[in-house]
VOLUM-963354 format. One record per residue (C-alpha): residue number from 1; residue in one letter; x negated, y, z. Coordinates in steps of 0.001 Angstrom, whole numbers, plus 524288, in hexadecimal, padded with zeros to 5 digits. Each point is the difference from the previous one (the first is absolute). Example, Ala and Ser with C-alpha at 12.3 -4.5 7.8 and 13.67 -1.06 7.14 Angstrom:
BEGIN
  resi  resn     px     py     pz
     1     A  7CFF4  7EE6C  81E78
     2     S  7FAA6  80D70  7FD6C
! end
This chain:
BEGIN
  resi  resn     px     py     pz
     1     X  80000  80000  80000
     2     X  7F937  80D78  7FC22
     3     X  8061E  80ADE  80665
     4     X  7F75E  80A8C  7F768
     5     X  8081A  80552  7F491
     6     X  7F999  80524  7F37D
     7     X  7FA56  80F0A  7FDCF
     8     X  80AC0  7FE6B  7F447
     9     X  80A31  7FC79  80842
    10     X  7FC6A  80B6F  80AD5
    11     X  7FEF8  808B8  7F5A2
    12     X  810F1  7FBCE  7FC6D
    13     X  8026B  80168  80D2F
    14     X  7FB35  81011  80069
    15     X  80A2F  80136  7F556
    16     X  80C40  7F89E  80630
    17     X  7FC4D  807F0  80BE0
    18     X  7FE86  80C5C  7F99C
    19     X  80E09  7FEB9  7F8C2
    20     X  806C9  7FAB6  80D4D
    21     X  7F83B  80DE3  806FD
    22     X  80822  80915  7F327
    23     X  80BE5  7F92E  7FDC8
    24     X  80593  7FD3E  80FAD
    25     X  80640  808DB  8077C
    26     X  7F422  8084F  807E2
    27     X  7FDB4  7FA1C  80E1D
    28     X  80415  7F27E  7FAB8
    29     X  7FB4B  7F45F  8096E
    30     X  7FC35  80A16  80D15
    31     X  80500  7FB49  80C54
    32     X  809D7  809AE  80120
    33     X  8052E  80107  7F222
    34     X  80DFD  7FF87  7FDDF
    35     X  80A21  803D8  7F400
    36     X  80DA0  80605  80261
    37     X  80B06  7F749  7F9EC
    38     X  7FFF2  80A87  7F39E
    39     X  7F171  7FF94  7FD37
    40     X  80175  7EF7F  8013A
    41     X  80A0B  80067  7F629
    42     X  7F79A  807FC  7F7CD
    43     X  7F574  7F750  801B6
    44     X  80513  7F3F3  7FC76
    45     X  8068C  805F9  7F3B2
    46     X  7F443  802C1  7FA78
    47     X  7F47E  7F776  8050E
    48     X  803FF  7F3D3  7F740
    49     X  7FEEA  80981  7F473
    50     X  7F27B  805B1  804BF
    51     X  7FAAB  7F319  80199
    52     X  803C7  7FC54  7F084
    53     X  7F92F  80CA2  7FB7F
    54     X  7F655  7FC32  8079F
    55     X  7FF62  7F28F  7FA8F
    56     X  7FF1B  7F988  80C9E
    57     X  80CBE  7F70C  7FFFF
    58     X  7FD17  7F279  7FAC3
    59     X  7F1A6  80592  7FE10
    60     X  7F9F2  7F228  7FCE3
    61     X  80955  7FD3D  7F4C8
    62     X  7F999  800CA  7F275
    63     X  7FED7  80D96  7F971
    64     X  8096F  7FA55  7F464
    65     X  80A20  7FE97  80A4F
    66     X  7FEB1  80D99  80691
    67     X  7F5A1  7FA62  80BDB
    68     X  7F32A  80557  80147
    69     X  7F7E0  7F2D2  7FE6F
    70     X  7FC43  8028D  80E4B
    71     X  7F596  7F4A4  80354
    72     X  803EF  7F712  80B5D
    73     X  7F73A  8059B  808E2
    74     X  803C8  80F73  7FBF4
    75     X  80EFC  7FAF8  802A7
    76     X  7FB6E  7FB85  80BDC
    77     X  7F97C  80D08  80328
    78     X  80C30  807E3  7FB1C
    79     X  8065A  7F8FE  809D3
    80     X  7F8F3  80297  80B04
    81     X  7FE73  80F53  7FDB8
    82     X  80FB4  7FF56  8006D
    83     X  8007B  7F82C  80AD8
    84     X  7F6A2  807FC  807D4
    85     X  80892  80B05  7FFF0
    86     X  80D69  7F809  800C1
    87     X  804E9  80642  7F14F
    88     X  807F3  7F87B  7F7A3
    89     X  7FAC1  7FA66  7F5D0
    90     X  80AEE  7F62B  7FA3B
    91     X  80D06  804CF  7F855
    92     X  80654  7F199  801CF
    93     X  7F873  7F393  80713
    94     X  8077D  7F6D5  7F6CD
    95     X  7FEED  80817  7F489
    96     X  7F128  803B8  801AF
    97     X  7FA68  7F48A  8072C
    98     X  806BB  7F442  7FC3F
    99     X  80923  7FE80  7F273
   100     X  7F6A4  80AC6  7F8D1
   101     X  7F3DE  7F8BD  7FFDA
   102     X  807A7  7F1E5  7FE69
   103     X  8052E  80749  7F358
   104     X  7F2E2  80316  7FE24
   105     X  7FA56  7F2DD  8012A
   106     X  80C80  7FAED  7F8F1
   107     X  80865  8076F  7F83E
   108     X  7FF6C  80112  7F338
   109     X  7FC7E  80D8D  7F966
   110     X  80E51  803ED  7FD22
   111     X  803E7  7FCA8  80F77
   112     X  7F36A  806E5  80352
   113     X  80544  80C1A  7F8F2
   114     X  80DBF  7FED7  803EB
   115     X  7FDA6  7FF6C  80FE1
   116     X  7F3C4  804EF  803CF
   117     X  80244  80EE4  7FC4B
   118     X  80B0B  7FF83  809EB
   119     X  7F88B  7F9E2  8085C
   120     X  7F3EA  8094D  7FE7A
   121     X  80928  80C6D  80166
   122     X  808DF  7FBF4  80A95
   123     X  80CC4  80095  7F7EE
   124     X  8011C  7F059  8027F
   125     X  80132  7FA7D  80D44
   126     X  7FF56  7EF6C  80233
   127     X  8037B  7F64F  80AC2
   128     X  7FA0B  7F2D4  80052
   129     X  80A17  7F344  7FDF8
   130     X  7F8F7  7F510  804AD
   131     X  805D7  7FA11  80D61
   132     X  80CCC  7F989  80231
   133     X  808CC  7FC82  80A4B
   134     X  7FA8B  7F1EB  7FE90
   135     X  7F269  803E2  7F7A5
   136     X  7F5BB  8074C  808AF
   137     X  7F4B5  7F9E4  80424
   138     X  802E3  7F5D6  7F521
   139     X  802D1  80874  7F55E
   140     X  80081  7F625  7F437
   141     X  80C5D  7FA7B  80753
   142     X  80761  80BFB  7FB5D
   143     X  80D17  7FE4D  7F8A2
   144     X  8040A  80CBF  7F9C2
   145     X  80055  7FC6D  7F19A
   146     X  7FEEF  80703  7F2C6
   147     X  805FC  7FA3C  7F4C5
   148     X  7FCA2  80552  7F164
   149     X  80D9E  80458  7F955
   150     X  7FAD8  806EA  7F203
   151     X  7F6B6  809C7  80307
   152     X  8032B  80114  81105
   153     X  7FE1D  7F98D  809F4
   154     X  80B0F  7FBBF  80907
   155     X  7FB69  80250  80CC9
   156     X  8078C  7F834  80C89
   157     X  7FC5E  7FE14  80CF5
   158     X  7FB37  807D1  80D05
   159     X  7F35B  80656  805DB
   160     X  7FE5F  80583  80E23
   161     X  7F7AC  80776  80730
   162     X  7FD39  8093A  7F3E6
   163     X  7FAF4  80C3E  803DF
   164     X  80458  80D10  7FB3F
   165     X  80A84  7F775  7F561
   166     X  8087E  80BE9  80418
   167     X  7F987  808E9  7F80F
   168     X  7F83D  7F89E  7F611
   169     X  80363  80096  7F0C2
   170     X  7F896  7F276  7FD5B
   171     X  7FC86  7F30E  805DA
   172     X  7F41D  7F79D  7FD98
   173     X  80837  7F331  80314
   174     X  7FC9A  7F3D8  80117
   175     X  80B54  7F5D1  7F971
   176     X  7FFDC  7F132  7FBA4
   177     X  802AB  7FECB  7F0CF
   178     X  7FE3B  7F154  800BB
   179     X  80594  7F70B  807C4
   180     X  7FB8A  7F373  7FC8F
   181     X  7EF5F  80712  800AF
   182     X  7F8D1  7FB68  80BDF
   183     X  801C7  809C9  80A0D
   184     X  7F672  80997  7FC51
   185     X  80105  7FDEF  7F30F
   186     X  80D2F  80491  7FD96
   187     X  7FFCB  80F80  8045D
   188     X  7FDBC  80B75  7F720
   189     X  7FC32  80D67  8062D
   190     X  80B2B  809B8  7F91A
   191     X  80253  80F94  800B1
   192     X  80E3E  800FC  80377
   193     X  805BC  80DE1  7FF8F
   194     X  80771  801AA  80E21
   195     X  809EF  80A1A  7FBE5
   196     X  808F0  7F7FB  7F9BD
   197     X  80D18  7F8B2  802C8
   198     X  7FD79  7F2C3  805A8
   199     X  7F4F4  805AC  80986
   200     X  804BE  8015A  80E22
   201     X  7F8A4  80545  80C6F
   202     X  80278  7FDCF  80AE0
   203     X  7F721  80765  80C34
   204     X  7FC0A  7F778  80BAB
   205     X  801A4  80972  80A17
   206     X  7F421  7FD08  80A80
   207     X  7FFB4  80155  80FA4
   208     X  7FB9E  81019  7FD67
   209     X  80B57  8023E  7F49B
   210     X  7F84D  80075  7F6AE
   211     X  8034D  7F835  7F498
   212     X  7F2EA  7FEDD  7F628
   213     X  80184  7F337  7FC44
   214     X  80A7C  7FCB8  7F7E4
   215     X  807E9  7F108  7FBBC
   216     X  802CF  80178  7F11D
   217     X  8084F  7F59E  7FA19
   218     X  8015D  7FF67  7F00D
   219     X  80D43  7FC89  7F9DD
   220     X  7FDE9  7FE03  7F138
   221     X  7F49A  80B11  801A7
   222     X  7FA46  801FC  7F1B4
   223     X  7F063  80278  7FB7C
   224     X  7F9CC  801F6  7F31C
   225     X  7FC12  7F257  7F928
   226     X  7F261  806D7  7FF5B
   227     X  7FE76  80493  80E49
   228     X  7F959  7F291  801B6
   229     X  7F14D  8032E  805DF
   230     X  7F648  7F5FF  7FEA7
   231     X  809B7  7F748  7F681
   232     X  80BA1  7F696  80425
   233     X  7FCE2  7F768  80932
   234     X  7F3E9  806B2  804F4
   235     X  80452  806AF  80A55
   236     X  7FAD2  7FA28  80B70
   237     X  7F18B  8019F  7FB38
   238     X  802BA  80E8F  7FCA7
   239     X  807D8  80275  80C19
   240     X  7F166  7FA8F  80860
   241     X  7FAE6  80B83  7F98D
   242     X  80A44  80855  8050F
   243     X  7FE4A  7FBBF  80D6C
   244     X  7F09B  8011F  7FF22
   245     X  8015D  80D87  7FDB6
   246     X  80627  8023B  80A78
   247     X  7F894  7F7D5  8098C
   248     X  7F06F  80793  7F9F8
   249     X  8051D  80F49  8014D
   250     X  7F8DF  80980  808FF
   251     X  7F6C4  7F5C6  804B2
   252     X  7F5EE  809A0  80507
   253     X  80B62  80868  8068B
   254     X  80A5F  7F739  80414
   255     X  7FAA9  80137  80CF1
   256     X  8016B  80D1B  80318
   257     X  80EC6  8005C  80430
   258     X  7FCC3  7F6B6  80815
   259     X  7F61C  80766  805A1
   260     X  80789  80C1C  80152
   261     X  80C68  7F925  808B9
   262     X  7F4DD  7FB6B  80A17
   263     X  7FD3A  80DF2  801FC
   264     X  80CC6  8024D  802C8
   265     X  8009C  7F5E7  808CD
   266     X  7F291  8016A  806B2
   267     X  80873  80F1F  800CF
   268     X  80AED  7FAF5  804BA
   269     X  7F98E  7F73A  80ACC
   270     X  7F6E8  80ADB  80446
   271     X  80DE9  80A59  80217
   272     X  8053A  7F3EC  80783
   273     X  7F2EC  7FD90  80944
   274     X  7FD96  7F266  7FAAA
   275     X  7F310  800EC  7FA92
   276     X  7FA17  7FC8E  80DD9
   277     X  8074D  7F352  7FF4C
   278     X  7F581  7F5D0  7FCA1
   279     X  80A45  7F739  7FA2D
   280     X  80434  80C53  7F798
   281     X  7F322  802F0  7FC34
   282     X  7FC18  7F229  7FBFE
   283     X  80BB8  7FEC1  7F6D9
   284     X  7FD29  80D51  7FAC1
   285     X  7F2B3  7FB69  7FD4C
   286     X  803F5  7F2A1  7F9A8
   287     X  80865  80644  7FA12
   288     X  7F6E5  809D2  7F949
   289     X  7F663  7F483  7FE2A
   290     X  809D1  7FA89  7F56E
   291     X  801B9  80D7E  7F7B0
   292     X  7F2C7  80010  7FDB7
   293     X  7FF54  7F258  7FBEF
   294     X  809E3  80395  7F647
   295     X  7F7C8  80B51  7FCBE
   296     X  7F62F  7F5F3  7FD04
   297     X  80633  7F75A  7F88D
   298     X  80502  80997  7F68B
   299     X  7F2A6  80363  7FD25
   300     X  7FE95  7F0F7  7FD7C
   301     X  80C27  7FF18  7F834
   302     X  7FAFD  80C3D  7F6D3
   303     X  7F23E  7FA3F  7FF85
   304     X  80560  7F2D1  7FB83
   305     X  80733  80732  7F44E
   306     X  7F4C0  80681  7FD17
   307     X  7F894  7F3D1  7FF6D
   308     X  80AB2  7FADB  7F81F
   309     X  7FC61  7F2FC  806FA
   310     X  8107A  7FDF0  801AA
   311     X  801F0  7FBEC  80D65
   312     X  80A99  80AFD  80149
   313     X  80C93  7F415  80322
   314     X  7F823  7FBED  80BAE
   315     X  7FC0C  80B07  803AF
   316     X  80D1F  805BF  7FDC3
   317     X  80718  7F67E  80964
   318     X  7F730  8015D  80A6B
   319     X  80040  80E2B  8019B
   320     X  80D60  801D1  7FD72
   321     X  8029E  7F667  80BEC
   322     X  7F67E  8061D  807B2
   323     X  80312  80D90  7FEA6
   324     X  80F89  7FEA0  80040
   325     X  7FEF6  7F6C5  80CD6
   326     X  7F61B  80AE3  80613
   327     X  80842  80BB8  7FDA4
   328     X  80CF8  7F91F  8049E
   329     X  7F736  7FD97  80F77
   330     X  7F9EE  80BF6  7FD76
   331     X  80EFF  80738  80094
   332     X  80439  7F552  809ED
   333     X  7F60F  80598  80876
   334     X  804DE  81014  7FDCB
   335     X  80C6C  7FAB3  80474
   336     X  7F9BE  7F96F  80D01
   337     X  7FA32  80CA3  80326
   338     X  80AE2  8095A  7FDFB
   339     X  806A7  7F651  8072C
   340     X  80CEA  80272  80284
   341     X  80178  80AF6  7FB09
   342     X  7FEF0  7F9CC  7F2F6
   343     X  80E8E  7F9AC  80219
   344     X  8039D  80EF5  7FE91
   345     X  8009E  8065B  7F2D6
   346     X  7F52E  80C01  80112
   347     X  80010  804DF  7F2B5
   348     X  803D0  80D7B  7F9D3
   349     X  808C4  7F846  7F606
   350     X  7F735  80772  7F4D3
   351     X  8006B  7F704  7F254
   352     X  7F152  801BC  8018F
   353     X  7F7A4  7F943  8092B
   354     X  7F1FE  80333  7FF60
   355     X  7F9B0  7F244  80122
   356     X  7FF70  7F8E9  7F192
   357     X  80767  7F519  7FF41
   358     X  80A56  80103  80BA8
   359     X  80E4C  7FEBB  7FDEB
   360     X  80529  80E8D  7FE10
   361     X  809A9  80639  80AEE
   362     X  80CD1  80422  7FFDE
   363     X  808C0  8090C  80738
   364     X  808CA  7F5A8  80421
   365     X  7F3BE  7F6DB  8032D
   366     X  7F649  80901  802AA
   367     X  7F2F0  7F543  80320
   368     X  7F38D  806E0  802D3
   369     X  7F507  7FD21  7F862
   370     X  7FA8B  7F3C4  80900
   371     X  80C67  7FA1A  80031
   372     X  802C4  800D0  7F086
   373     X  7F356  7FA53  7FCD3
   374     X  802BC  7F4A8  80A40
   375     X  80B99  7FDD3  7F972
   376     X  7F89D  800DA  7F34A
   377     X  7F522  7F679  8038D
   378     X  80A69  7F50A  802FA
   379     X  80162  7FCEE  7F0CD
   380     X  7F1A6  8012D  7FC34
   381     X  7FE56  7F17C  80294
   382     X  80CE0  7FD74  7F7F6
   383     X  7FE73  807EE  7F3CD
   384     X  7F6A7  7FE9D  7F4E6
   385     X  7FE8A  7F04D  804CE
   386     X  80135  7FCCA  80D5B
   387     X  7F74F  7FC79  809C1
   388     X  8017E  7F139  80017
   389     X  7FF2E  80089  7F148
   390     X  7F2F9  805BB  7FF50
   391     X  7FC70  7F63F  80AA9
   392     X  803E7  7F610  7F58F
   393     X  7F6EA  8051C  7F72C
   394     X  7F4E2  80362  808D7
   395     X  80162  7F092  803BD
   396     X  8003E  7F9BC  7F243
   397     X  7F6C7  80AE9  7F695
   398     X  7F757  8035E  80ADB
   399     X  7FD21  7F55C  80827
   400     X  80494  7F59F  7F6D1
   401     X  80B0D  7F976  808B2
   402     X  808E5  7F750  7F9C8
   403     X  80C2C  807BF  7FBF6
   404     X  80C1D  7FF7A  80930
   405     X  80A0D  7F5C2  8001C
   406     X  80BE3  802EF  7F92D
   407     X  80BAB  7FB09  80740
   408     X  806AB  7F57D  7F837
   409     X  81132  8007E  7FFEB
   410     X  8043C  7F3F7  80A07
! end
């Protein structure tokens, strides 16, 4: 693992600071910074379009597609200067991060032209359809089918959990068009437009009110013969590429907002006199210990790309079972020191909280920013392949354990 960057590299990383230092608002990132509700609404109508002229959104796609050609190593860089001082840097996660470069890697030209400008610009948002009611951790299980009728698919079936389906205008969705294929043999990966008849969603409201994930059930849904990506029946290889996109962003920064609730809690144990509580302390320390071990192995995970020596589905599975299992004691343990005061609901009911990643307040539900990201961490080990799953494959690709026993019908 080499932790020096190139003069190159340093020299990208003057200019992404430079344009972050012009282009947000002055005193960005200061301790005591703060927008009124006018300037924020400002803000966030025109950042996404200051970070296209910019050319910083989707900055490693090719220059024939709008990207920048960013090297690896200057995305990862781009990354970090963002991170550093907490700006946004994505117009849509699914959009950006995930269908965009599986177009990339499989689309043909005319999809390539058809989607990605959306996607590039904004105008497009996306939602992921991949788990089921009875399909998550064993996703080829799934059942929603697509059936060719002319030149459409006919698109039946149900997905759940899908975040932000409420306001997407297209799903990368995973559906079986042929029953008698093997298992994973028989899925195709297809662009479905969401704002159309036959498309319900439905909200699942959570334990705060909010309602971000969505059910969506498809009666007789319809999608262009030619939104196939990858070809018929390929779906399940092109969907892995999906998913590894998602599992190998922000390696060398993932870390950080991790790093940044500790300090609140290290804060929030300090206003409450627990930091002279050796049992406090040690648990603070552990859990510090295991942030920058993830710290660490993002390094690792970046260097292995780098190296192109393709160890990135082990690697993968261990981290994302580390960190996910780590945060969700790490918030366990902000609730043991707030004690129980944490049974009381201490937030300002703002839609903002100021820790990335915790569940958003609201007015009739107003969770501080602890409690939100407790609530948060308790479906890290659940999404994106659970916990016992990447146990599965830690056991059988790592340390070569026979695979587990399927349960055979009595």
């Amino acid at each position: 693992m080499d932790l020096t960057y190139p003069p190159d590299t340093e020299e990208f990383r003057r200019d992404v600071r430079a344009w972050l230092e012009t282009n947000l608002p002055p005193g960005w990132g200061e301790p005591d910074f703060s927008l009124t509700e006018e300037q924020k609404r400002d803000f966030n109508r025109t950042w996404n379009e200051a970070l296209y002229a910019g050319g910083w959104i989707c900055a490693g796609w090719p220059v024939d597609y709008g990207g920048r050609g960013l090297s690896l190593l200057e995305q990862v860089v781009l990354t970090e200067e963002f991170s550093r001082l907490n700006a946004p840097l994505r117009a849509d996660f699914f959009g950006d991060t995930l269908v965009g470069p599986t177009i990339l890697q499989w689309g043909t030209e005319e999809q390539k032209r058809e989607f990605l400008p959306g996607i590039l610009r904004g105008t497009t948002t996306w939602c992921q359809g991949f788990s089921e009611p009875n399909s998550g951790s064993d996703l080829a299980s799934l059942s929603t089918s697509a059936v060719l009728d002319g030149d459409e698919w006919i698109i039946n079936g149900q997905k759940v959990w899908t975040t932000q389906a409420q306001n997407a205008d297209y799903v990368f969705l995973l559906a079986r068009t042929d029953p008698a294929a093997p298992a994973h043999a028989g899925i195709s990966y297809l662009l479905v437009p969401m704002r159309q008849p036959g498309v319900e969603v439905r909200p699942i409201t959570q334990i705060d009110g909010t309602a971000e994930f969505n059910e969506v059930f498809f009666t007789n849904a319809r999608c262009p013969r030619d939104n196939v990506i990858g070809g018929v029946n390929n779906g399940w290889k092109v969907a892995m590429t999906t998913l590894g996109f998602e599992r190998g962003a922000s390696s060398t920064t993932g870390y950080r907002r991790f790093l940044k609730e500790w300090d609140a809690i290290v804060d929030e144990a300090r206003q409450r006199g627990r930091l002279d509580d050796r049992r406090v302390s040690d648990a603070l320390v552990r859990s510090w210990s295991k942030i920058k071990i993830m710290q660490i192995n993002g390094y690792r995970s970046l260097t292995d790309a780098l190296r192109g020596s393709h160890d990135a589905a082990r690697m993968g599975a261990c981290n994302k079972m580390f960190w996910s299992e780590a945060h969700r004691a790490t918030m366990e343990l902000a609730m043991d020191i707030v004690g129980m005061d944490a049974q009381v609901l201490t937030g300002t009911g703002s839609s903002e909280g100021t820790l990335a990643g915790s569940r958003r307040g609201r007015a009739d539900y107003p969770v501080s920013d602890l409690q939100g990201s407790f609530f948060f961490s308790r479906s890290e080990t659940i999404w994106g392949g659970t916990a016992e799953i990447q146990r599965n494959i830690i056991g059988e690709r790592v340390l070569g354990l026979p695979k587990e026993p399927v349960a055979q019908p009595a």
